[in-house]
SESEDREN-417306 format. One line per 3 residues: number of its first residue (from 1); for each residue x, z, y of N, C-alpha, C. Coordinates in steps of 0.2 Angstrom, whole numbers. Layout:
N
NUM) X:Z:Y:X:Z:Y:X:Z:Y; ...
***
This chain:
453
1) -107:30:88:-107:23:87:-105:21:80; -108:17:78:-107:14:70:-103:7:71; -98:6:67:-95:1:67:-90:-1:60
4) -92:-6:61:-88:-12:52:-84:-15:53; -80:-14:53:-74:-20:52:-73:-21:43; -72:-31:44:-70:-35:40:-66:-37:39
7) -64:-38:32:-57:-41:29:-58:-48:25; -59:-54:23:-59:-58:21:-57:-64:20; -59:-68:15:-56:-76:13:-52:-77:12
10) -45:-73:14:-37:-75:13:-35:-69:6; -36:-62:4:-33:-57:1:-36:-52:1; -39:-49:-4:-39:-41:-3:-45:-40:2
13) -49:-42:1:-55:-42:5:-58:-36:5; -62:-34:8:-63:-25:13:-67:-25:16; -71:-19:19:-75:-17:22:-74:-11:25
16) -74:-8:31:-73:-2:33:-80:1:37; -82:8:37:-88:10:41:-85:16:46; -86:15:51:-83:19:55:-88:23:61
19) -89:28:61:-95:32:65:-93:38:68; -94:38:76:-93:46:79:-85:47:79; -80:40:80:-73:44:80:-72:45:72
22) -77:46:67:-73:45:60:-74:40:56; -70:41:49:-69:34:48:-74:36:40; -80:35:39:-86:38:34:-83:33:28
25) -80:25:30:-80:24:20:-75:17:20; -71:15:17:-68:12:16:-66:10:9; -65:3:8:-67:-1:0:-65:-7:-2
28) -61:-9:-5:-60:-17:-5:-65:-19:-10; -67:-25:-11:-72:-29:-14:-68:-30:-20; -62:-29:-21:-61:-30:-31:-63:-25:-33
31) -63:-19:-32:-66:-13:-35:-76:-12:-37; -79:-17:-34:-85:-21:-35:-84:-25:-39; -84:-32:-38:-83:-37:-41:-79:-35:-49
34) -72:-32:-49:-68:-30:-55:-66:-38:-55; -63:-42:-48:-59:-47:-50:-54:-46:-44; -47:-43:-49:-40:-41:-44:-38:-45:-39
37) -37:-44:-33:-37:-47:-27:-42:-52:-23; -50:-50:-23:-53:-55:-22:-53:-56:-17; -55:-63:-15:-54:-65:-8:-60:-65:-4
40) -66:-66:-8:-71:-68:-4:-74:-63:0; -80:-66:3:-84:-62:9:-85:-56:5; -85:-48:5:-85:-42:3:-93:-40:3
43) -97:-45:-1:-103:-45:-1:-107:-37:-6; -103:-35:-11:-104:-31:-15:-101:-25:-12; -96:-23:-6:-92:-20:-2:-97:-17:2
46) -101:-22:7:-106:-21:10:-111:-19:8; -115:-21:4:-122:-18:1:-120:-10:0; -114:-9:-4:-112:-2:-4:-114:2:2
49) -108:0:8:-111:3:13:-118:3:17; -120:-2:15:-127:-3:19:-134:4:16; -132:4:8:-136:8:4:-132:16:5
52) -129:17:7:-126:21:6:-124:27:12; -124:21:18:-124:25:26:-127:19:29; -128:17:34:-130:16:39:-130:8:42
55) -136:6:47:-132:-1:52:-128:1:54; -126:-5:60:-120:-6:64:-121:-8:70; -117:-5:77:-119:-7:82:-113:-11:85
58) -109:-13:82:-102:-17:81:-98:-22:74; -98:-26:75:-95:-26:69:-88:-30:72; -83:-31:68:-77:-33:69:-73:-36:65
61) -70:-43:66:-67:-45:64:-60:-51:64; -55:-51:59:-48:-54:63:-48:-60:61; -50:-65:60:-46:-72:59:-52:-76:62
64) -47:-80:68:-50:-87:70:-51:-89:69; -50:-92:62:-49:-99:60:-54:-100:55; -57:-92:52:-65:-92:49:-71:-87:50
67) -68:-89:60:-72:-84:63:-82:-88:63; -79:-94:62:-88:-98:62:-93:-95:54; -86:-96:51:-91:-94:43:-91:-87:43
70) -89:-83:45:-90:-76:45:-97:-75:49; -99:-76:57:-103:-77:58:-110:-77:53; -108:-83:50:-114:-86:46:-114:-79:40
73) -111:-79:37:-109:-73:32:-113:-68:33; -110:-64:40:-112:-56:41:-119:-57:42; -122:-63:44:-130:-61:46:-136:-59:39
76) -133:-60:35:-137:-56:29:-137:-47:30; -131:-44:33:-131:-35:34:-131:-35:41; -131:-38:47:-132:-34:52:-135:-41:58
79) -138:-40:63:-140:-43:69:-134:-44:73; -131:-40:72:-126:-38:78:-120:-45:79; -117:-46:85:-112:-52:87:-108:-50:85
82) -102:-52:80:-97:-50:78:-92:-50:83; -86:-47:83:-82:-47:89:-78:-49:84; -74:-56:89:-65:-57:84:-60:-53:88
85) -57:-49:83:-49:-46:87:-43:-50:84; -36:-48:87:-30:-51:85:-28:-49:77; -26:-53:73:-23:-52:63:-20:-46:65
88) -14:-49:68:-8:-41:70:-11:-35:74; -15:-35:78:-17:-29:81:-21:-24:76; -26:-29:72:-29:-26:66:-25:-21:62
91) -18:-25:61:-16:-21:55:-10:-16:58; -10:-17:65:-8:-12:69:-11:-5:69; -16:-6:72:-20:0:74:-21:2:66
94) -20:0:62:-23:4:55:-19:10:52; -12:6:54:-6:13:55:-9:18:60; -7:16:66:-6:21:74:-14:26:72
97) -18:24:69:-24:30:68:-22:35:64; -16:33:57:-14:39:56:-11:45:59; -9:42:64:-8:46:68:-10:50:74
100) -7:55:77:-11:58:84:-7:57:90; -3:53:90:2:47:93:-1:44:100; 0:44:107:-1:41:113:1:35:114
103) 7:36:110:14:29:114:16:30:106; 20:24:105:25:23:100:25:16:98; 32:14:96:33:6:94:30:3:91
106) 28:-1:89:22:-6:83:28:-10:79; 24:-11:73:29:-18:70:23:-19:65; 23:-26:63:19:-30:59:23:-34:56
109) 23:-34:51:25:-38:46:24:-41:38; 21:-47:40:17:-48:33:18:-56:32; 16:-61:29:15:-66:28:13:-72:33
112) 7:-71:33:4:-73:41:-1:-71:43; -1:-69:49:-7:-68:55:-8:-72:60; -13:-77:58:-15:-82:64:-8:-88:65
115) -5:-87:69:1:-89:70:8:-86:70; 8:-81:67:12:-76:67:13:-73:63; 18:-70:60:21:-67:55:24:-61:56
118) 30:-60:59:30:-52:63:30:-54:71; 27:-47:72:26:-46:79:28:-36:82; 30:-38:85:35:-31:87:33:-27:95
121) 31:-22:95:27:-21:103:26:-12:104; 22:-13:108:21:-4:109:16:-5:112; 13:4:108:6:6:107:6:9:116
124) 3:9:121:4:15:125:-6:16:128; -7:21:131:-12:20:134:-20:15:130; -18:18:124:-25:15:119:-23:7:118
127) -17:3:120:-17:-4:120:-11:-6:116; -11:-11:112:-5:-14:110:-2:-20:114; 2:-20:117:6:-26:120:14:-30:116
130) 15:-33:114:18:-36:109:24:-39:114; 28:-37:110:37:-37:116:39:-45:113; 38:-44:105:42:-51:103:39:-52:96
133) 37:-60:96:34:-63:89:38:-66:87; 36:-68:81:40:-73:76:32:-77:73; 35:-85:75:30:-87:73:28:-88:66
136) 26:-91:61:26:-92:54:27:-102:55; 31:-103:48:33:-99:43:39:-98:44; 43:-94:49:47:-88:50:46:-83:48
139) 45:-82:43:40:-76:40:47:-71:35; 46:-65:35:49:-61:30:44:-61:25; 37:-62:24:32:-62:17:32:-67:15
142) 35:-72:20:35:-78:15:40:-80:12; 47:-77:14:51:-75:11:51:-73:5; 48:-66:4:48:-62:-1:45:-66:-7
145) 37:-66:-3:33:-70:-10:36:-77:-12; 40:-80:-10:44:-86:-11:49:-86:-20; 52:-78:-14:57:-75:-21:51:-74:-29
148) 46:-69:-25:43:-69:-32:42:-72:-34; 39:-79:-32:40:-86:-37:44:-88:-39; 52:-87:-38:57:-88:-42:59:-86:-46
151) 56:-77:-43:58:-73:-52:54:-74:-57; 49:-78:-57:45:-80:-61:38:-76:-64; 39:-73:-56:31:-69:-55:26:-72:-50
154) 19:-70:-50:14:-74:-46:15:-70:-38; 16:-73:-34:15:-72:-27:9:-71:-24; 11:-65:-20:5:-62:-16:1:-57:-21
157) 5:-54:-28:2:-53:-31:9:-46:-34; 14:-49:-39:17:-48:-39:24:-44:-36; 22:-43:-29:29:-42:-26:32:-34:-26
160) 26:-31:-29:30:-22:-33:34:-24:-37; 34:-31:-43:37:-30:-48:46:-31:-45; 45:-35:-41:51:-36:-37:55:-33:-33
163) 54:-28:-29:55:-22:-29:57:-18:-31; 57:-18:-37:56:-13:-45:60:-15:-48; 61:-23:-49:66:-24:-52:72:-25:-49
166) 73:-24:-42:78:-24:-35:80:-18:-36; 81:-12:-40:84:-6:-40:88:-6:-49; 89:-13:-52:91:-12:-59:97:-16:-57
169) 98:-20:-52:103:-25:-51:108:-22:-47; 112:-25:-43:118:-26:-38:116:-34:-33; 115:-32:-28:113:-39:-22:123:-41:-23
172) 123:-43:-25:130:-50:-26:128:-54:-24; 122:-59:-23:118:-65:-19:118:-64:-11; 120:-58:-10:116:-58:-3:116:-60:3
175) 124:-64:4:129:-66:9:127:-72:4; 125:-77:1:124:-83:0:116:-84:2; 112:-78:3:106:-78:5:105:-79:11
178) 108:-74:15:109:-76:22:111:-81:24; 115:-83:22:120:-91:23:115:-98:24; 109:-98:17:107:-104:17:100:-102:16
181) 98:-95:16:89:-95:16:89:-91:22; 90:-84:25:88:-79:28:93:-77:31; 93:-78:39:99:-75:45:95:-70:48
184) 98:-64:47:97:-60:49:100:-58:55; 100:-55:60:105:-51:67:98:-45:70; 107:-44:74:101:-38:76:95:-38:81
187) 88:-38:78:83:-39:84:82:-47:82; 82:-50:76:82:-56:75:81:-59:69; 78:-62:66:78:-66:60:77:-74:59
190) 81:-78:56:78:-85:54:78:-87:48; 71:-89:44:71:-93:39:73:-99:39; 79:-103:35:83:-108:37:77:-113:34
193) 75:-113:26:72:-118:24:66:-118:26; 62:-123:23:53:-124:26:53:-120:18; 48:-112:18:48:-111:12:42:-112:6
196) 38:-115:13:31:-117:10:31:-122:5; 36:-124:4:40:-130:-3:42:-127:-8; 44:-121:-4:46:-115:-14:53:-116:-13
199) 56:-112:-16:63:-113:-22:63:-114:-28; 57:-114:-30:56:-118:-39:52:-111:-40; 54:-113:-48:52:-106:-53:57:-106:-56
202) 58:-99:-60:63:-96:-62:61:-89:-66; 65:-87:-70:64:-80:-73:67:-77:-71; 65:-68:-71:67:-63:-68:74:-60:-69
205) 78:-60:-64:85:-60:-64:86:-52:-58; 88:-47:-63:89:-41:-58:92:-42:-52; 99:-45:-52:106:-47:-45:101:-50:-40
208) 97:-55:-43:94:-59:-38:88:-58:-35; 84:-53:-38:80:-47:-33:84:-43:-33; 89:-40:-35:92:-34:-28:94:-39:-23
211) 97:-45:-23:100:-45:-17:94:-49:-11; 88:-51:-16:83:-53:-12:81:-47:-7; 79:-41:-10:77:-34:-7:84:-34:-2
214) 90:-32:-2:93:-29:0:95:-35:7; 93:-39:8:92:-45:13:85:-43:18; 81:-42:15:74:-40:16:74:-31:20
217) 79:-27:17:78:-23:21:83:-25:27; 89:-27:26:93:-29:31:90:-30:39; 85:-35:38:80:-38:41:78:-33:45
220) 74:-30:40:68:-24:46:73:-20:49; 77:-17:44:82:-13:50:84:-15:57; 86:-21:56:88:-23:62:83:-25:67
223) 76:-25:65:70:-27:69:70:-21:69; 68:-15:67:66:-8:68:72:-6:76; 76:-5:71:84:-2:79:83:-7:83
226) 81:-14:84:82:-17:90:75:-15:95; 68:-16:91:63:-12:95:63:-4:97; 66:1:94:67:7:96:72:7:102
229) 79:2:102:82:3:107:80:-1:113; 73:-4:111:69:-8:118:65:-5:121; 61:1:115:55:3:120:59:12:120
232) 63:14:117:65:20:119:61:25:115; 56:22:110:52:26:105:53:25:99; 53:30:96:57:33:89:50:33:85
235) 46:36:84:40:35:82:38:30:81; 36:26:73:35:19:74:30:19:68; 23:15:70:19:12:65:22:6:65
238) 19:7:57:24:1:54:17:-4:48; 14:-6:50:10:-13:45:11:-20:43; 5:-20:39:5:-28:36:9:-26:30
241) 7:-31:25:10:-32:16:15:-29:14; 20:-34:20:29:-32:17:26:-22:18; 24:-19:22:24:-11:23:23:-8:18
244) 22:-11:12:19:-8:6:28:-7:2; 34:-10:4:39:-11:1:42:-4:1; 39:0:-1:41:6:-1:51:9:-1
247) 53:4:-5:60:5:-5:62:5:3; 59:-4:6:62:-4:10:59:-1:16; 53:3:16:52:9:19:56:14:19
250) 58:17:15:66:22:16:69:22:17; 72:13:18:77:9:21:79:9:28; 70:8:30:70:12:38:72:17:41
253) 69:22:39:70:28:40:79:31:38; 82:28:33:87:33:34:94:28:37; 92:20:40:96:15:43:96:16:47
256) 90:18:53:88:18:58:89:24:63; 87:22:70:85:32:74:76:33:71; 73:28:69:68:32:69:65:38:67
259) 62:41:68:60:48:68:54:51:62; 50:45:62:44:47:58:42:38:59; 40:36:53:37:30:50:31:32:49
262) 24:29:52:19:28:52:15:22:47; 13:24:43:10:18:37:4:18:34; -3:15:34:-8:17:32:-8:12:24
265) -9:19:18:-11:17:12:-12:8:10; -17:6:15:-20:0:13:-15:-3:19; -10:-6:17:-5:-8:22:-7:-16:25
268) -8:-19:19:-9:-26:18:-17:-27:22; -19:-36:20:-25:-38:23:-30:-33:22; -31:-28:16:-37:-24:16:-38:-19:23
271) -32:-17:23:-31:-12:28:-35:-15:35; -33:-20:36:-37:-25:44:-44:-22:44; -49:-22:39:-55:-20:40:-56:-13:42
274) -50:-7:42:-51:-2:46:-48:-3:51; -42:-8:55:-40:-7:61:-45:-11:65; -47:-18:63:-51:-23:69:-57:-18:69
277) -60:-11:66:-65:-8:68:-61:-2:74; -56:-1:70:-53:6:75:-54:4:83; -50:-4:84:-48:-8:89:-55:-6:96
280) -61:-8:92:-64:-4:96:-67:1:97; -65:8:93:-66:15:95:-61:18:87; -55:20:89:-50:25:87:-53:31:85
283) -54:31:78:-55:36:75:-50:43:71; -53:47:70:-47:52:68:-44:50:59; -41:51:59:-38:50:49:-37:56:46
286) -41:56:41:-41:63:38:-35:61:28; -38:56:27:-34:53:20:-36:48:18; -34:43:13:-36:39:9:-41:38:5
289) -44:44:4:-51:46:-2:-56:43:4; -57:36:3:-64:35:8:-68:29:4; -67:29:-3:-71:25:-8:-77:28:-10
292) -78:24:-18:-87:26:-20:-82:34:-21; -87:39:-23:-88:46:-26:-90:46:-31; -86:50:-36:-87:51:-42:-89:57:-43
295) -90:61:-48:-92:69:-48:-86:67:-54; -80:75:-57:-74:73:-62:-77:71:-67; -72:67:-69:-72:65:-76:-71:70:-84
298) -67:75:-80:-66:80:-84:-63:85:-78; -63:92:-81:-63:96:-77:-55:100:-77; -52:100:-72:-45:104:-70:-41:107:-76
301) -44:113:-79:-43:117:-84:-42:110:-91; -47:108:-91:-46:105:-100:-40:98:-96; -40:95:-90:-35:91:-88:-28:93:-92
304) -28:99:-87:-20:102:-88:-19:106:-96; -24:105:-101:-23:107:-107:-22:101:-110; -26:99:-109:-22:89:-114:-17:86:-112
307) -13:87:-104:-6:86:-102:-1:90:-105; -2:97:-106:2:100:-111:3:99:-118; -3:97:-121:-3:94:-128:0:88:-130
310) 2:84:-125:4:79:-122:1:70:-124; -3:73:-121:-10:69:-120:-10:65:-113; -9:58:-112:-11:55:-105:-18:53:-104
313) -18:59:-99:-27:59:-96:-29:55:-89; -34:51:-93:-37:47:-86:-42:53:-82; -43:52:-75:-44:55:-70:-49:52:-66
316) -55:53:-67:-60:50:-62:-64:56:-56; -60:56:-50:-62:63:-45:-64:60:-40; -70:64:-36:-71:63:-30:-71:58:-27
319) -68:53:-25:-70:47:-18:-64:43:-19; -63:36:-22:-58:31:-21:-53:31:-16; -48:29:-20:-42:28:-13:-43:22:-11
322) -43:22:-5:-42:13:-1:-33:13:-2; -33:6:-5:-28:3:-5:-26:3:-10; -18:0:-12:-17:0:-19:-14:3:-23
325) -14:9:-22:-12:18:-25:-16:20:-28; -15:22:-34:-20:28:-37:-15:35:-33; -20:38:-31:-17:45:-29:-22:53:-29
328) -23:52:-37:-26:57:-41:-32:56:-41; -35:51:-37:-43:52:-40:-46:47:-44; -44:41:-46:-42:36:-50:-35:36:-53
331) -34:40:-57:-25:39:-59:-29:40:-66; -20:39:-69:-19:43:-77:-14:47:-77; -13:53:-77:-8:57:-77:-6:59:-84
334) 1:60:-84:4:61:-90:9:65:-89; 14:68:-94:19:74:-92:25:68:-95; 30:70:-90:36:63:-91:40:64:-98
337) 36:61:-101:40:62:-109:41:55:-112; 45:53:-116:48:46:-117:42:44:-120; 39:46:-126:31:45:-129:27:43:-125
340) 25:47:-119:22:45:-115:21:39:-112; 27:39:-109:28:33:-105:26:25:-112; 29:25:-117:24:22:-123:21:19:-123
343) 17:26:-123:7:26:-121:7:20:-116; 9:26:-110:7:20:-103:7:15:-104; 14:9:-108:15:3:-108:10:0:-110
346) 8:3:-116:3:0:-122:-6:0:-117; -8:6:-112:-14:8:-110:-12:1:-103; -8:-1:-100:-7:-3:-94:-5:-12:-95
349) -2:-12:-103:-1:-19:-104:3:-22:-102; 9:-17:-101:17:-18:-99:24:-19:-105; 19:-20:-111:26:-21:-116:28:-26:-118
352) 24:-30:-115:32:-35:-112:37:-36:-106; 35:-31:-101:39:-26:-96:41:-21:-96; 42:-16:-101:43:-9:-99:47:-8:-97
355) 51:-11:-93:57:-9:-88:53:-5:-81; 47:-7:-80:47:-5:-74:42:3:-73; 45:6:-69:44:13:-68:40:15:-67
358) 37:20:-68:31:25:-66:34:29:-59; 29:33:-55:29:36:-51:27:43:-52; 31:45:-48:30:56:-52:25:59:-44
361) 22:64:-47:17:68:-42:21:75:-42; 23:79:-36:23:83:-37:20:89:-33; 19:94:-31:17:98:-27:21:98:-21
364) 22:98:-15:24:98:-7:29:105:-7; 28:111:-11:32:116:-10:41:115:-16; 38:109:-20:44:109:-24:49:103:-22
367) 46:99:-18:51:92:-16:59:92:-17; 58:99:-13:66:99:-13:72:102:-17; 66:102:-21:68:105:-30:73:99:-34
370) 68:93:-32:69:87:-37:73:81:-33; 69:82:-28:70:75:-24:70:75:-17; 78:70:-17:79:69:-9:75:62:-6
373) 70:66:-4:68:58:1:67:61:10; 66:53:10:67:52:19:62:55:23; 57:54:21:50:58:25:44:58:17
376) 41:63:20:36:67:14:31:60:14; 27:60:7:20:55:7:18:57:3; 10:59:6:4:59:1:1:54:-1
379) 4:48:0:2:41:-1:8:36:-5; 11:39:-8:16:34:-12:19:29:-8; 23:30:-2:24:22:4:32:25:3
382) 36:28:-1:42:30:1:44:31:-7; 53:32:-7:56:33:-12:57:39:-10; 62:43:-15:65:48:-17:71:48:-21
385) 77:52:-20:82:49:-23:81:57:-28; 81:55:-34:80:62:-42:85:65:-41; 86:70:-40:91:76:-37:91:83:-45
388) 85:83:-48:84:89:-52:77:91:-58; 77:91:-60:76:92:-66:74:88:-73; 68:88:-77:67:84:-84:66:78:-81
391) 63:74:-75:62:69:-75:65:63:-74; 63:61:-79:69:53:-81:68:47:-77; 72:45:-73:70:38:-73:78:32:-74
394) 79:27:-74:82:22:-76:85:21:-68; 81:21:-63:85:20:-58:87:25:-53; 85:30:-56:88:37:-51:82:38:-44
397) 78:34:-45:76:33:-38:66:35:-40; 64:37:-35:57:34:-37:51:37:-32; 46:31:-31:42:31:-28:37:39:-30
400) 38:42:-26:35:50:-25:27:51:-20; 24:55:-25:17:56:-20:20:65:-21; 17:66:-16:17:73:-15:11:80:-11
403) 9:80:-16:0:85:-14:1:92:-13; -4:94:-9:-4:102:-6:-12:104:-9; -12:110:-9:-21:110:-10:-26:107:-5
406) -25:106:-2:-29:102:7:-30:95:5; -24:91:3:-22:84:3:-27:83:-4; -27:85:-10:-31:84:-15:-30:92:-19
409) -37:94:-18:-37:101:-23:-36:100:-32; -39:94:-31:-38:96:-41:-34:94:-42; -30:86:-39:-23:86:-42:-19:93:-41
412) -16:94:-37:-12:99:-36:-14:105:-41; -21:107:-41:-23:113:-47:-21:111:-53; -20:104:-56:-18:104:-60:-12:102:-62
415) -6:101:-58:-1:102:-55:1:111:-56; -1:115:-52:-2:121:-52:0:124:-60; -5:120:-66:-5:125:-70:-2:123:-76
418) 3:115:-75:7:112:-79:14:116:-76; 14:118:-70:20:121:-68:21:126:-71; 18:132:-73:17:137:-76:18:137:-81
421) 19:130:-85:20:130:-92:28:125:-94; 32:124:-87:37:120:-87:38:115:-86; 32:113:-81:30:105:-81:30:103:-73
424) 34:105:-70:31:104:-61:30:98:-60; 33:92:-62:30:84:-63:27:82:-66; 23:76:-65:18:74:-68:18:66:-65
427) 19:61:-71:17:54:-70:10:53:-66; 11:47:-62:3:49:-58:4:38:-58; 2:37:-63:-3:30:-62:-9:27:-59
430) -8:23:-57:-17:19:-56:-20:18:-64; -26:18:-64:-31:20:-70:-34:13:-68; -31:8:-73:-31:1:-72:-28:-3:-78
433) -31:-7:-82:-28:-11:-87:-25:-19:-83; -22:-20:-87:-16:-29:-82:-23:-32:-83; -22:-34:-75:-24:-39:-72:-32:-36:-71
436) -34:-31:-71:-38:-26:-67:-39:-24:-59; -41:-24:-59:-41:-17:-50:-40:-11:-55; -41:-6:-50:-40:1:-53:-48:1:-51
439) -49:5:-55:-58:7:-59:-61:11:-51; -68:11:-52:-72:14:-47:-75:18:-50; -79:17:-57:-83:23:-58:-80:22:-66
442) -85:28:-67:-84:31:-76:-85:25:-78; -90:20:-79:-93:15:-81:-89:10:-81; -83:9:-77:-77:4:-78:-72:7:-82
445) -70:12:-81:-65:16:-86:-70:13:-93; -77:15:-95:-77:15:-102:-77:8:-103; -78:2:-99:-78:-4:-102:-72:-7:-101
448) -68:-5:-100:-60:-9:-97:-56:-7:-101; -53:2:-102:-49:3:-102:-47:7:-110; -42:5:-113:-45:10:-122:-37:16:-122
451) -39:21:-122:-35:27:-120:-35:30:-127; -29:30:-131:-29:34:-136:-23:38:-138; -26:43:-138:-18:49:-138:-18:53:-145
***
């Protein structure tokens, strides 16, 4: 069976193509378009797929509210009656496929879904049944993005920079947050004000993203350990936007009994358009490489010869990540050197920000060389506390990808033979200038991005 699911009109618009139990290709439409976050119908997402694999005997998709324009929409790529599924079940099942999981807790948490904001339940017997919602705007995403607008960053857009800069500060606000913005308890949350009105704008103030974050993980903790103590399952997929908060990903796992956190790459709205397809036939999950295919842009050997020379090399391999991670196929990797990092601000458009951190890639046999973290990712969804060796970071901590020859062969080969030369770390950026998507083919690297070593 061939089948589509849709993501669009609100964020991060998508396409998923799913056939025979696998999942053949997956895409957000900025990576087409070349306009970051777009929202519309994923018209250049589908032509891809349509040219590129097959019709459909299903197609799928989550929101009511533009299920009549959707209609109208898909009849240019298929005949077929569009089926609506639930926001949250969408972005449920997009987790629970990474997995090979029968039963296990759910939790969604994101902005809004339909009427709802988080919703908490368990996977069993192929079905999600939801133990307890929260309606919106009792939102923890609307929470968050709120804050972004007060640190005097754009909302829904934003919210890594806040994150990131929630690891330079001390939460000293965080008992005046809970008091008059966000009451937390356990298995519980309320957002006191209406926040659809804002708290203004303001400049970026460390104290007041850390204590933003550290309210924010507060939260899930106590929603994570109330549902685990409900359903008796330790195993928990875990989606929707906020999931992308990788800090406060770790936060679960090391606050909680959880056992293993469940998170699929495209955590946010893009991700929906692989679950509302899963919802009606469960596919296996092999990785995130399910975009356009590249043939390299340069090969392994001369890679890991201009990172020794200490050259920052962009990297166009094999098949796009879905989601918002480069994860070696779309990256620029460089060796963690203060020059470097330099470069990066000057190639990424961050020197008016160079506060904010890069991410390290290392090989799966070294982890425990350098870095303590809570569970392995070959998708960047987690921290690492820097335990050992040259690489520097300002806040000790750092969002970690971690590759085996299986997971991605050329990163790791070229990991391989920096290692040999004293190098077992490597910066591993998205290959994307400000205010970019990260690039799809060679043809956008040459017109976007100016790399000069």
């Amino acid at each position: 069976m061939n089948i589509l699911g849709v993501s669009c009109y609100h964020h991060d618009s998508a396409a998923a193509h799913l056939k025979d139990n696998k999942i053949v290709a997956a895409s957000q439409e900025e990576r087409f378009s070349r306009v970051k976050y777009d929202s519309r119908f994923p018209i250049n997402t589908l032509k891809w797929l349509k040219d590129v694999y097959s019709s459909y005997d299903e197609v799928a998709f989550y929101d009511k509210q533009y299920f009549s324009q959707f209609k109208e929409d898909i009849k240019a790529f298929t005949k077929c009656k569009p089926v609506l599924v639930d926001h949250h079940e969408a972005h449920a099942m997009s987790s629970i496929i990474t997995t090979n999981w029968d039963t296990c807790s759910v939790i969604v948490v994101d902005t809004q879904g339909g009427k709802f904001s988080t919703s908490l339940g368990v996977f069993e017997a192929g079905k999600i049944t939801w133990i307890k919602r929260f309606r919106y705007p009792n939102s923890l995403g609307l929470f968050y993005s709120t804050a972004t607008r007060l640190l005097g960053l754009t909302p829904l857009q934003d919210e890594a920079q806040v994150m990131a800069a929630s690891l330079y500060g001390k939460p000293k606000w965080s008992n005046l947050i809970k008091d008059k913005i966000l009451n937390t308890s356990y298995g519980d949350y309320t957002v006191i004000p209406d926040l659809n009105r804002g708290l203004g704008y303001g400049s970026l103030d460390w104290d007041i993203a850390s204590s933003v974050q550290a309210v924010l993980e507060e939260a899930l903790v106590n929603l994570t350990q109330w549902l685990i103590d409900e359903t008796g399952l330790t195993n928990v997929a875990y989606a929707g936007g906020v999931a992308l908060n990788c800090v406060a990903n770790s936060a679960i796992l090391k606050r909680t009994s959880c056992t293993h956190l469940a998170i699929q790459p495209a955590a946010g709205d893009a991700g929906c358009a692989l679950g509302a397809a899963a919802l009606i036939e469960r596919p296996l999950w092999r990785s995130a490489y399910l975009g356009v295919h590249s043939e390299p842009n340069i090969d392994v050997e001369e890679c890991a010869s201009m990172l020794l020379k200490g050259d920052v090399v962009p990297v166009i391999q094999g098949r796009a990540e879905f989601g918002p991670r480069a994860l070696g196929n779309r990256s620029i990797l460089s060796i963690p050197f203060d020059a470097n990092n330099e470069k990066l601000n000057i190639i990424k458009g961050r020197v008016t920000d160079s506060w904010r951190p890069y991410a390290p890639v290392c090989q799966e046999t070294d982890v425990s060389t350098f870095f303590a973290v809570p569970q392995l990712s070959y998708d960047m969804l987690f921290t690492g506390d820097i335990i050992g060796g040259n690489f520097q970071n300002a806040t000790n901590t750092a969002r970690l990808q971690v590759t085996n020859p299986s997971k991605n062969p050329y990163l790791n080969r070229v990991i391989q033979l920096t290692k040999g030369k004293g190098y077992p770390i490597l910066i591993n950026t998205s290959l994307n200038a400000k205010g970019k998507p990260i690039v799809n083919t060679i043809e956008d690297l040459k017109n976007e991005i100016s790399i000069r070593n």
